[in-house]
C-alpha positions in Angstrom: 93.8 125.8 -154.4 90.6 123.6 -155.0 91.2 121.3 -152.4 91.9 123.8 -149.5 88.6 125.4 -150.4 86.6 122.9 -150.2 87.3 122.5 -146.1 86.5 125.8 -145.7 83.1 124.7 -147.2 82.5 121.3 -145.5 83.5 122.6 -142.0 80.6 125.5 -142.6 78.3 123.2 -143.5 78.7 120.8 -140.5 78.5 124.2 -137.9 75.1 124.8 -139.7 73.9 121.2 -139.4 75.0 121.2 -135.9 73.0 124.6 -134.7 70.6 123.4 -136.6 70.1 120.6 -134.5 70.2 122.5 -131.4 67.9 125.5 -132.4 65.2 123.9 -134.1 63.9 121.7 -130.6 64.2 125.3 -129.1 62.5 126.7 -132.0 59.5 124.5 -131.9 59.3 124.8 -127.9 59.1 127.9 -128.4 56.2 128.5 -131.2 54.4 125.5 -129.5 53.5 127.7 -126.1 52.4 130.4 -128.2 49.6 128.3 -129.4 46.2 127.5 -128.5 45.7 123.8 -127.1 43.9 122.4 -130.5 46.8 123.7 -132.7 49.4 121.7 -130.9 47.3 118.2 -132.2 47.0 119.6 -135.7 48.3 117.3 -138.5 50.2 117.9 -140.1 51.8 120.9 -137.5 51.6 124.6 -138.4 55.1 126.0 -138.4 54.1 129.2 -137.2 51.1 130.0 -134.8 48.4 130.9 -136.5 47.2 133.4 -133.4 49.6 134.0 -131.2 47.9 133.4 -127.1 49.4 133.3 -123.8 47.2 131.4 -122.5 49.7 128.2 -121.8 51.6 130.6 -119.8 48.4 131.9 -117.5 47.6 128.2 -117.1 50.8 127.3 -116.0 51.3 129.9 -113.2 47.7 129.9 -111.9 46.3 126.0 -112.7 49.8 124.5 -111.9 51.2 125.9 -108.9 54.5 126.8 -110.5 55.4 129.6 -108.4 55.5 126.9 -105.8 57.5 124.6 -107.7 60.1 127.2 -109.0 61.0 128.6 -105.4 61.3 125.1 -104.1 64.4 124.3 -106.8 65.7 127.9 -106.0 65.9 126.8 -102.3 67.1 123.5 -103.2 69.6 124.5 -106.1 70.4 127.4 -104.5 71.9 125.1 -100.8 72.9 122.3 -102.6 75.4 124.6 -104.9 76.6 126.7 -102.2 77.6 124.0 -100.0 78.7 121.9 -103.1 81.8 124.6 -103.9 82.1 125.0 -100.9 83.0 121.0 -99.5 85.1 120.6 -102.9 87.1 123.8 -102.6 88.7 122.9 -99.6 89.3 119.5 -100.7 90.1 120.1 -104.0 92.9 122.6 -102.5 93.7 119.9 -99.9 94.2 117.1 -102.5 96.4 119.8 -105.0 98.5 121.3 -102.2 99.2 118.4 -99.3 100.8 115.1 -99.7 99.4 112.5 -98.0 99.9 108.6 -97.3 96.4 107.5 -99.6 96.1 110.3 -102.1 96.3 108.6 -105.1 93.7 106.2 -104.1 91.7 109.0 -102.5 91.2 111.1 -105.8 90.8 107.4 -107.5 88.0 106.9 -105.0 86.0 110.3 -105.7 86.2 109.0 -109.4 85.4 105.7 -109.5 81.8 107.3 -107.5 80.5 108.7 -110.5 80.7 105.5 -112.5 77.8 103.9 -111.0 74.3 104.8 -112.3 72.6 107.3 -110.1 69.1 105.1 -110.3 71.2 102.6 -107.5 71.4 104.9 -105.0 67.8 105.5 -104.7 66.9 103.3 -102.4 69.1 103.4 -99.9 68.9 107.6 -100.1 65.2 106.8 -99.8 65.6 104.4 -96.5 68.7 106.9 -95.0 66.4 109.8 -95.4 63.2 108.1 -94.0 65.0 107.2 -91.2 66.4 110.6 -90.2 62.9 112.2 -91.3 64.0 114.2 -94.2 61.6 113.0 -96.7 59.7 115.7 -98.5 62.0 118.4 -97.2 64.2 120.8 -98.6 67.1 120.1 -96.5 66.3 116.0 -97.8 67.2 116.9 -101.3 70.1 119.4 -101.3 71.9 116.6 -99.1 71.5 114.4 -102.0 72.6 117.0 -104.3 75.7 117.7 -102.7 76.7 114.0 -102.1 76.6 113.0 -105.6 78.0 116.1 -107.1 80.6 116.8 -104.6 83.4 113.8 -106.4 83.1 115.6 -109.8 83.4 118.8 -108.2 86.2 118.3 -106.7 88.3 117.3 -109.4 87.3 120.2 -111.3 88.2 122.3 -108.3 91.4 119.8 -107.6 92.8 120.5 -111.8 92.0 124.6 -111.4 94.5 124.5 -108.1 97.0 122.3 -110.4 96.9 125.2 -112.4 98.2 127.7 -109.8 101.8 127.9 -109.1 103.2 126.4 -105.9 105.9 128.6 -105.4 102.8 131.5 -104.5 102.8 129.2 -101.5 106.2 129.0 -100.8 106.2 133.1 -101.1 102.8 133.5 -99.5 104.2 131.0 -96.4 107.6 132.9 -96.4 105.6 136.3 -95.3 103.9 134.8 -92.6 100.2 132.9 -93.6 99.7 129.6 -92.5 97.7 127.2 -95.2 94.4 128.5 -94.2 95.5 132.1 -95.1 97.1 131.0 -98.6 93.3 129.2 -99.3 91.7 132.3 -98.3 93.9 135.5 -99.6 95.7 133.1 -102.3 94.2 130.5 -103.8 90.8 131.3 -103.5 91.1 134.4 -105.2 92.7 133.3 -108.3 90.9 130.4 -108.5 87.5 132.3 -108.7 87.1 131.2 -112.7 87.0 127.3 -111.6 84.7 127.9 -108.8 82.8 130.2 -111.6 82.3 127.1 -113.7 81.9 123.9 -111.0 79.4 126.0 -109.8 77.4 126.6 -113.3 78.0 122.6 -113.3 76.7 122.1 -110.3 73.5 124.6 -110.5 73.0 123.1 -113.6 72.8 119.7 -112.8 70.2 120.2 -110.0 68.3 122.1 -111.2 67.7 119.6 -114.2 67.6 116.8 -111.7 64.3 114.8 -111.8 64.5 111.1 -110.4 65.8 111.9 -107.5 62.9 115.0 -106.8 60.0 112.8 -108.0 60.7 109.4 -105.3 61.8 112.0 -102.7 59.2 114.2 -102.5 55.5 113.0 -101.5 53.6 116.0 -101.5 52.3 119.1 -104.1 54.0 122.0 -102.0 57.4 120.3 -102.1 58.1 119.4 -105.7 60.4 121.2 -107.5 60.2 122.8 -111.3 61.3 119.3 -113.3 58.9 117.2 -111.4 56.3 119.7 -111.9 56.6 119.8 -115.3 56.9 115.9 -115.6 53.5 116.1 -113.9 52.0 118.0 -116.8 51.8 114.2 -118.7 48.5 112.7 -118.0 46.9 109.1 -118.9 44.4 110.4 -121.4 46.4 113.4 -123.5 49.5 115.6 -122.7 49.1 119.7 -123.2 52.1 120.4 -125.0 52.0 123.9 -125.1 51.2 124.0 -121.3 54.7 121.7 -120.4 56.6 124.3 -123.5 55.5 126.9 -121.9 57.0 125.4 -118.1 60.1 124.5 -119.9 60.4 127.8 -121.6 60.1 129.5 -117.7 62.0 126.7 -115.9 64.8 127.4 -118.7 65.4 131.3 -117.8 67.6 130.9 -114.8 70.2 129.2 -116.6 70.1 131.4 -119.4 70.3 133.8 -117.1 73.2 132.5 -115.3 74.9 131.0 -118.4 74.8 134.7 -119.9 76.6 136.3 -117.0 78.5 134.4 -116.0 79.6 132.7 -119.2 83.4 134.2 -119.4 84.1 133.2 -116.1 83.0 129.4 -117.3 84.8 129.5 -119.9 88.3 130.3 -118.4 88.1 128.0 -115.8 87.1 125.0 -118.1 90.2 125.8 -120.5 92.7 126.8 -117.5 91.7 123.7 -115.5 92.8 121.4 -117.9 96.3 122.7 -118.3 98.7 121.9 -116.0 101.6 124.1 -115.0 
């Protein structure tokens, strides 16, 4: 009876350790925008503000053109998911439902893309956009976007489909639909969980997204939220409660998005990796 206590114990205490991990950064972001610009240098650190003072947050709406910054990820995030779930539905579908001469090398193909590091593709997105003119414009970065999140995508979308029954198909086919009618009235429908969570995946991972934002964007009225807040580092000192108080803003649309749309994320991340 001692021993099978004891887990009970140990497993408690590593859940505490571990949200205790997470919280805290949060935690201190937090109390740091709060505080007045002196009390951020203070050593050692007050725990708690000593006056609480919005201040970081007035500075970084009016002195850093945030507004500007956050609509230009909206745009960017916004296109670049869309047209994400959109391109790796229909092939994540394709790839589940069609036998083809090439497929296991196909899918093999979308994988192997996300092995390389993403900091070897800047350069010759750089030149390909320069060349077409789409440097320092919207439509510039959400093609980025979708090109390197589209593989993942649509092997998330590809295992959700593996998860549907076939023979709905074979019924669906029997009473007339040809396959664009199954995607549409069919699979699409019951696959709305996995497209539920590739898309928080995808939203997520631009709007997060900094390397590629910085080199590809030239001018002030273009950057997006991440490089804006990157900006907030200066050579002589860095105003940490002015960049915790842009993280705390830039960090609201995900909680946001996380929160409602968190069951749907969920479902599709456990039911995509069954297979029936």
């Amino acid at each position: 009876m001692g021993q099978r206590r004891k887990f009970p114990v140990a497993g408690l205490i590593l859940v505490i350790l571990g949200c205790l991990m997470v919280l805290v950064p949060v935690y201190w972001m937090v109390i740091t925008s709060f505080k007045a610009a002196p009390e951020t240098f203070r050593n050692p650190p007050t725990l708690w503000p000593e006056s609480f003072t919005l201040d970081a947050y007035r500075k970084v709406i009016d002195d850093y053109s945030f507004g500007d910054f956050f609509l230009n990820s909206v745009i960017v995030v916004v296109g670049s998911t869309l047209l994400t779930i959109l391109v790796a539905t229909m092939a994540g579908f394709g790839a589940s439902r069609f036998r083809f001469r090439g497929k296991g090398a196909f899918l093999g193909f979308v994988l192997v893309t996300q092995m390389f590091p993403s900091v070897i593709m800047l350069i010759p997105y750089f030149r390909i956009l320069k060349l077409y003119g789409l440097i320092n414009t919207h439509l510039g970065l959400i093609i980025v976007y979708i090109s390197f999140q589209v593989p993942l995508c649509t092997w998330l979308m590809y295992s959700y489909f593996e998860t549907i029954p076939k023979d709905l198909d074979a019924a669906a086919a029997i009473d007339g639909l040809n396959n664009w009618g199954i995607f549409r009235k069919i699979a699409l429908p019951l696959s709305l969980p996995g497209i539920a969570s590739t898309s928080i995946y995808a939203f997520i991972n631009s709007w997060n997204e900094f390397q590629f934002a910085m080199t590809l964007t030239t001018t002030e009225d273009m950057k997006t939220v991440s490089v804006g807040i990157g900006q907030m580092i200066d050579d002589t000192m860095i105003n940490w409660n002015d960049m915790m108080a842009a993280s705390i803003l830039a960090s609201i649309p995900l909680i946001l998005v996380f929160i409602f749309c968190q069951n749907l994320f969920f479902e599709g991340l456990t039911a995509g990796g069954v297979k029936q």
